[in-house]
N, C-alpha and C positions, 0 to 999 in steps of 0.2 A: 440613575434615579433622579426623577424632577425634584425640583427648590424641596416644593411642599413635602413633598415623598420625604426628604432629608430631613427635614423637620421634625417629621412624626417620628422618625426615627431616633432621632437626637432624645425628642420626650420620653419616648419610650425607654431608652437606653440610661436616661436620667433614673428612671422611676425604678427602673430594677436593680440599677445601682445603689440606690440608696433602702431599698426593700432587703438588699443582702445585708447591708449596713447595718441598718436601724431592725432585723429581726436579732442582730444580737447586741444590740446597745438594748433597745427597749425590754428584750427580755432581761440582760442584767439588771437594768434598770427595777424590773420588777421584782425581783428577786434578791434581789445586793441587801434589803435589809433584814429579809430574813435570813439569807447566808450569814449575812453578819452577827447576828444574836445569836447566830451557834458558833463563832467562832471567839466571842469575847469571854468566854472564860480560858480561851491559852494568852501567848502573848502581844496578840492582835488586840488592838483598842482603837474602833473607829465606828463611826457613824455613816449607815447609808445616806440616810435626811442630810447630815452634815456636810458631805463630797458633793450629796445633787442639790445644795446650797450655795459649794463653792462652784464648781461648775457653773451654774446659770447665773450667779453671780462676776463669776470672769467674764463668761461670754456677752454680759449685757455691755461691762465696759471696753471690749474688745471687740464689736461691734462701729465703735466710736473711730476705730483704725481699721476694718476688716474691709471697705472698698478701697481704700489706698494698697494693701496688700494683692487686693484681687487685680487693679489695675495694673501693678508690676509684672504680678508673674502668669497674669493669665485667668479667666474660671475654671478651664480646666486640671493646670497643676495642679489648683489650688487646690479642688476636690480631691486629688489624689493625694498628697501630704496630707489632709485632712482627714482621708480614710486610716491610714497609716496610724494615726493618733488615737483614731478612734478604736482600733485594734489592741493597741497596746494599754489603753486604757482597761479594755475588757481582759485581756491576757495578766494582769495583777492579780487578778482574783483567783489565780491557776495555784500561785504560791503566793498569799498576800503578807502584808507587811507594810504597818499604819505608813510611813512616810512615804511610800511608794505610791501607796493609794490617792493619799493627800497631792501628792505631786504633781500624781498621771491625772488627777481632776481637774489643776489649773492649768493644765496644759490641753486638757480635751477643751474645755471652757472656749480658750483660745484658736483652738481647730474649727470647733462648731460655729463659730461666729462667723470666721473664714469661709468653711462650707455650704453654710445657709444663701449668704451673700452671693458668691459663687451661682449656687443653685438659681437663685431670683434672676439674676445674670440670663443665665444660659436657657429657663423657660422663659423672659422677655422676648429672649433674641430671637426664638424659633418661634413666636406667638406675633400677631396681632389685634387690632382688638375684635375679629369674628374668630379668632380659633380660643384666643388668652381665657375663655369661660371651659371650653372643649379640653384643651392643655392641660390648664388645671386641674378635671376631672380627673384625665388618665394619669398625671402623675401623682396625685392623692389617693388614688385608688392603687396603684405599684407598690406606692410606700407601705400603705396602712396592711399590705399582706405580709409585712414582715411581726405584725401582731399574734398571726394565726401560726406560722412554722415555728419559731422559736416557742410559742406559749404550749402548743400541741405538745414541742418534743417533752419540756419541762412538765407538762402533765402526767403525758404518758412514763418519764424515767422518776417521778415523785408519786407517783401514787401508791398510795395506801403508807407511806409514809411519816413519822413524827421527826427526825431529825435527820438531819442532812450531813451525813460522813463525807470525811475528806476525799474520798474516793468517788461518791457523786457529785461533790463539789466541782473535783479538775476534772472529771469526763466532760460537764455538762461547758465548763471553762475557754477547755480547749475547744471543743465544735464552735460553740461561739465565735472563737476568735480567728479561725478558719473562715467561717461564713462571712466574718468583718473581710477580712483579708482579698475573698471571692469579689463583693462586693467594689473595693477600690480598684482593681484591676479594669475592673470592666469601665470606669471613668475614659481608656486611651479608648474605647470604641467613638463618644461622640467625635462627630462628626462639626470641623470647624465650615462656619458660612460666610460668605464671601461677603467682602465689605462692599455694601452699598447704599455706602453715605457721599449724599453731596456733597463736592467742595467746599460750600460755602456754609453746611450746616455746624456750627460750631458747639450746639448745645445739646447731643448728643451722646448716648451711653457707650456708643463708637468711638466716640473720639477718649472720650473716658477710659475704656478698658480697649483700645486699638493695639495693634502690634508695633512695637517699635525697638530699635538695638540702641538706638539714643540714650543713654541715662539721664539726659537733661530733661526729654520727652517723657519716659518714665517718671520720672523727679515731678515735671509739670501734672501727669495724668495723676499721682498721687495727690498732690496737693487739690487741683481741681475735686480730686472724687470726694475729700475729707471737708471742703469749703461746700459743695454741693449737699454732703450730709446734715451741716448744720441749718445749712438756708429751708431744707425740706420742712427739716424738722419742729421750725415756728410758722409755716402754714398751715391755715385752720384745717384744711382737709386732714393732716396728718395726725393733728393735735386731736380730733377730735375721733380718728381711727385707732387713736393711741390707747383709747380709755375699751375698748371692743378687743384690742388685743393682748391687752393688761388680761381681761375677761380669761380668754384662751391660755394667755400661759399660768392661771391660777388652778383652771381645770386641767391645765396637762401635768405640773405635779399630783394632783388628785389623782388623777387615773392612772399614772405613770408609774407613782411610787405608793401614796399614802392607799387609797382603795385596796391594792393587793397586800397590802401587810394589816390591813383590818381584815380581811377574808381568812390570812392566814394568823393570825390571832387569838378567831372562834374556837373558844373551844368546844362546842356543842356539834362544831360542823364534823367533831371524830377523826377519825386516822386521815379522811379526806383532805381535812386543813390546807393542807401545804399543796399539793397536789391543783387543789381549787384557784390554788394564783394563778397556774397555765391556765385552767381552763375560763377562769375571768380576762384574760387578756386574749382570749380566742376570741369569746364574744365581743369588746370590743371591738376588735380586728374588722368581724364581721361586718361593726354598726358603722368605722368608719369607711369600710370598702362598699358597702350599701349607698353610703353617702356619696361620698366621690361619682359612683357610677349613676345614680339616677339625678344627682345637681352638678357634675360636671360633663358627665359624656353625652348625656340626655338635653343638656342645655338651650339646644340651638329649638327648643318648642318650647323655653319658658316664656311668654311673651308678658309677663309680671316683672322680669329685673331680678334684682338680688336678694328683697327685701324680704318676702315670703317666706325665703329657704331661710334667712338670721329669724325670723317669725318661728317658724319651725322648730330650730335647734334651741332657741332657750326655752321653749315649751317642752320640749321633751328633759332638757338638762334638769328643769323645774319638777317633773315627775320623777326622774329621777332622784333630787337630792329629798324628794317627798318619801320616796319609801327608803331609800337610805338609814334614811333619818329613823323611821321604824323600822326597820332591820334588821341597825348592826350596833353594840354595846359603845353608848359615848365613848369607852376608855381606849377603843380600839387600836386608834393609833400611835397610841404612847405603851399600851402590852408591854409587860417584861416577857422573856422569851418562852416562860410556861405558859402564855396566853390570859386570854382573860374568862370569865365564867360568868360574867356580868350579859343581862338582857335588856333588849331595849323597850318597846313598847308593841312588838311580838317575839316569840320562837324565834331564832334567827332561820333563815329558807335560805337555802342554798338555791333554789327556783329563783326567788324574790331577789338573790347578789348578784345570777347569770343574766336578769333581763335588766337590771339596773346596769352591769357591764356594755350591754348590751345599749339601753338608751345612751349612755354616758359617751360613745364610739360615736355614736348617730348622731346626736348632738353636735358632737365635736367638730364632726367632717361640716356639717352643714355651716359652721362659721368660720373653716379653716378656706374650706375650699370658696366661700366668696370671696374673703379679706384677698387670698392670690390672685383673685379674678377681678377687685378692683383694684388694688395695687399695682396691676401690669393696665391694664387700661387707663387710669390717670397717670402713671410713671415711665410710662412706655418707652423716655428717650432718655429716664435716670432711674432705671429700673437696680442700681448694684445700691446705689444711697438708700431709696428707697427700702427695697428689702433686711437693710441693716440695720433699718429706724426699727423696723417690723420687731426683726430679732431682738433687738436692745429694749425694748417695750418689754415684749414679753419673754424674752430673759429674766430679765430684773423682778420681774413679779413673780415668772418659777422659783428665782432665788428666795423670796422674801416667804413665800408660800410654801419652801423646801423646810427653812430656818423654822417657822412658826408652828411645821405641822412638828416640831420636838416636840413641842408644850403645847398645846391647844387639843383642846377634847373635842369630839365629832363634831358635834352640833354648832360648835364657833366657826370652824372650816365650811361646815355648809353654809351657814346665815351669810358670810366675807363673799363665797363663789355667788350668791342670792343676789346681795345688794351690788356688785360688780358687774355681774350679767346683764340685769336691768338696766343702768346706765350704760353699757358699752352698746346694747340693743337699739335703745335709743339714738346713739352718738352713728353708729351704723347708716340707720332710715334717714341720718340729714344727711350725711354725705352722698349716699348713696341715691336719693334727690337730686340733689346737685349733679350728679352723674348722670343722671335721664336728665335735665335739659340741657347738658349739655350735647348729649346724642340728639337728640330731639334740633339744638339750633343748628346740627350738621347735617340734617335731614337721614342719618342714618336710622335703624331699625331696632327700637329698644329689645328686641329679642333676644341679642346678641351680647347677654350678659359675659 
C-alpha cells in the first residue's frame, strides 16, 4: 500500500473507531437523564446534567496535561486506554450506584481529553494541508454515524413507551458497552508512519510525540508538549478561534443532552415521548453526516475557503433555536419526571423537533468540520497542543452549559447559544482571512480548504 493509500486508511480506521465509540457514549449521553428520573425514586440519587458537567469540566482541565500524556505513551495507546474508560463509564449504568457514577465521570473526563488530543495527533499526521479539509470530512462524517445506530436501536426498543424498567435499562446498557468495547479494539488497526522529519527540524509535532525508550527523552517530549500548549494558547489566532469553539461546545451540551430530555418531557407528544429522543438523534446524526460529506469530502471544489460553510452553520443553527424557541414548553429542561403539559407559542410538532434535530446536526458539522480543517492547517507541526487548546475551550463551556442547563428555562439557553454564535462567527472570518493570505503569499490555491 502507497504512503497515501495508508493514510486514508489510518482516517478511516480513526473515524469508525470512534463511530463505535461515540454511538454508545452519545446515545448514553442522550438518554442518561431520562434513565435517570426513573431511577431516583430507589436509591440512586444523581444527576445526568450534573456528571455531563463534571465530565467536561475535568476534561477541560485535563486537557492542560493531555499532550504530555500523549507524548509518553504514544496516540495510539492513548486512544485505546481511553476507549476502555469510555466503556466502563457506559457499563455503570448496567447496575448504577451514585458514587460509581460520580467517579466513572471524572475519570472519563480525564480519558476524553487524552483521546481527543490523541485524535488531532494522528489526523495531522496523515493530513496535509490539500487532504487536512478532505480528512476532516471523512472522519466527521464516520463519527457522526454513531448518532444514527445507537439512536435507531433506542427508538426502535422505547417506543410506544412511558417509563423505562430495569430490564430495558440493562439490555439497552449492555449493547452499548459492547459497541464501546468493539470500537477501542479497532484503535491497534492504525497503521504507524514513518518518521520523516528532518534532522535539523526541531519544532515539530515529531519530535513532540516521537518514539523514544529514553525516559529522559520522554521526560523532555513531555515537558516540551505542556510548554508548547501554553505559548499556542496566547496567540491571537487561537484566542480568537477560542471564542467560535466556546460557540460549539455550548451547542454540543444542547444537542447532546439538554434537546433530548425537552422532547422527552412533552407531554402532549403521548406514549411517543421517550422513544422520540432516538429518533431526534437520528436526525441529527443525519444533519451532521450531511455535513461532513458535502464540506469535507466535497471540499476540494470550494474555491470560497471556509468562511461560507461557518456562514451557513450559524444560519441555520439561528432557524433552528427560532422554532425551538416556538415549539417546545420554556420549562422543558428542568421537567420533573411526569413531564411538563406547559405550551409554548404553538402545539408542540413532533415534525417541527425532527427538522430542528435536524438543522441543529447540520449546523453543527458545518463549524465542527472547519474549526479541524483550520486547526490542522495553521498547526500542522504542533498539531497534539493545538487540538488540546480546542478541547479545553470547548470542554469548559460544555461544562458551564451542562451546570446551568439545571436551572435555566429554555429561552435563556437559546438567547446564551444566540449571542455566542454570533461572536465566535465573527472571530472565525478573521482568522480564517488570515488564512487565505497566507495561502495566497505561498502561491498555493485557496480551494484547498
Amino acid at each position: 500500500m502507497s504512503s497515501e493509500g495508508k493514510k486514508l486508511f489510518n482516517i478511516i480506521i480513526l473515524g469508525v473507531s470512534f463511530m463505535f465509540i461515540f454511538t454508545a457514549f452519545q446515545s448514553c449521553g442522550n438518554i442518561a437523564q431520562t434513565v435517570i428520573t426513573n431511577l431516583n425514586n430507589t436509591d440512586f440519587h444523581g444527576s445526568g446534567y450534573t456528571s455531563m458537567s463534571i465530565i467536561y469540566g475535568v476534561l477541560s482541565a485535563s486537557n492542560l496535561i493531555s499532550p504530555s500524556l500523549v507524548a509518553v505513551v504514544g496516540p495510539q495507546f492513548s486512544m485505546v486506554v481511553s476507549g476502555v474508560f469510555y466503556s466502563l463509564y457506559i457499563a455503570v449504568f448496567i447496575q448504577p450506584a451514585t458514587w460509581a457514577f460520580y467517579t466513572a465521570s471524572v475519570l472519563i473526563g480525564i480519558a476524553a481529553a487524552v483521546l481527543w488530543t490523541a485524535q488531532g495527533n494522528c489526523l495531522t499526521e496523515n493530513s496535509d494541508e490539500n487532504t487536512i479539509g478532505r480528512n476532516s470530512g471523512i472522519f466527521w462524517a464516520l463519527l457522526q454515524f454513531s448518532l444514527i445506530f445507537g439512536n435507531l436501536y433506542i427508538y426502535l426498543a422505547w417506543q410506544g413507551k412511558t417509563h423505562i424498567s430495569e430490564s430495558d435499562r440493562r439490555t439497552v446498557f449492555i449493547a452499548l458497552t459492547v459497541i464501546s468495547l468493539v470500537g477501542t479494539v479497532l484503535f491497534f488497526l492504525i497503521r504507524k508512519q514513518e518518521d520523516t522529519k528532518a534532522p535539523g527540524d526541531d519544532d515539530s509535532t515529531n519530535e513532540i510525540l516521537g518514539e523514544s525508550s529514553s525516559a529522559r527523552n520522554k521526560m523532555m517530549r513531555a515537558v516540551a508538549a505542556f510548554k508548547k500548549s501554553i505559548t499556542l494558547s496566547f496567540t491571537k489566532e487561537m484566542l480568537l478561534l477560542s471564542v467560535t469553539t466556546a460557540y460549539t461546545g455550548l451547542v454540543l451540551t444542547f444537542f447532546s443532552g439538554v434537546y433530548g430530555t425537552c422532547i422527552g418531557a412533552v407531554n402532549r407528544f403521548g406514549s411517543e415521548e421517550k422513544s422520540l429522543i432516538g429518533l431526534s438523534g437520528i436526525f441529527i446524526g443525519v444533519g451532521e453526516i450531511l455535513g461532513g460529506g458535502i464540506f469535507g469530502l466535497l471540499s476540494k471544489r470550494n474555491r470560497s475557503g471556509r468562511n461560507p460553510v461557518v456562514m451557513l452553520g450559524i444560519l441555520v443553527h439561528f432557524i433552528a433555536f427560532y422554532l425551538i424557541f416556538f415549539n417546545m414548553p420554556n420549562d422543558a429542561p428542568i421537567a420533573p419526571m411526569e413531564g411538563t403539559d406547559q405550551v409554548a407559542y404553538m402545539t408542540p410538532s413532533k415534525e417541527v423537533a425532527m427538522l430542528c434535530s435536524f438543522l441543529l446536526g447540520l449546523g453543527d458539522s458545518c463549524f465542527n468540520t472547519q474549526l479541524l480543517s483550520i486547526l490542522g492547517f495553521l498547526y500542522s507541526e504542533d498539531s497534539a497542543p493545538a487540538f488540546a487548546i480546542f478541547k479545553f475551550v470547548q470542554s469548559i463551556c460544555a461544562a458551564v452549559a451542562y451546570f446551568y442547563s439545571n436551572y435555566l428555562l429554555l429561552q435563556w439557553q437559546l438567547l446564551i447559544m444566540v449571542l455566542v454564535g454570533f461572536l465566535g462567527t465573527i472571530t472565525f472570518f478573521t482568522v480564517e482571512w488570515g488564512a487565505a493570505a497566507a495561502l495566497a503569499a505561498r502561491g498555493s490555491d485557496y480551494s484547498s480548504i
